[in-house]
N, C-alpha and C positions, 0 to 999 in steps of 0.2 A: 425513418428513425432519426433523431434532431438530438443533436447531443447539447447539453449544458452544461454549468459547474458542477450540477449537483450526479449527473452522472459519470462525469470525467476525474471528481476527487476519489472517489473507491480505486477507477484504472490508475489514477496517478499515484497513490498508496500503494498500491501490489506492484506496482513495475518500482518502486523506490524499494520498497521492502525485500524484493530480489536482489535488487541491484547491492544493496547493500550488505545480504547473505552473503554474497558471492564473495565482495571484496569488504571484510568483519575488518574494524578495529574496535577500540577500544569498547564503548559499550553498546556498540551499533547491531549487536546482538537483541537486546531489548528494543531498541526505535524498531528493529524490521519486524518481530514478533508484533508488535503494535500495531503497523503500517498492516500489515499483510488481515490483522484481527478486524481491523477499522475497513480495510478493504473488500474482503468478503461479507462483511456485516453490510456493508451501503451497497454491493451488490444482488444478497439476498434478497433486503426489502424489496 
């Protein structure tokens, strides 16, 4: 299994989009719903 950008930006997405859940300020509510959408989707494929 050979990792590149194109499979490592989905993981990099979802571990930002938690990370950001965790500790929310201002609109960072919206970036992680995004991150975590964007993450699952490029995992799917």
């Amino acid at each position: 299994m050979t990792f590149n950008i194109i499979t490592l930006q989905p993981i990099v997405a979802l571990i930002a989009g938690i990370l950001i859940l965790i500790v929310p300020r201002l609109l960072n509510y919206i970036v992680a719903v995004y991150l975590i959408i964007i993450g699952i989707l490029g995992l799917v494929r």
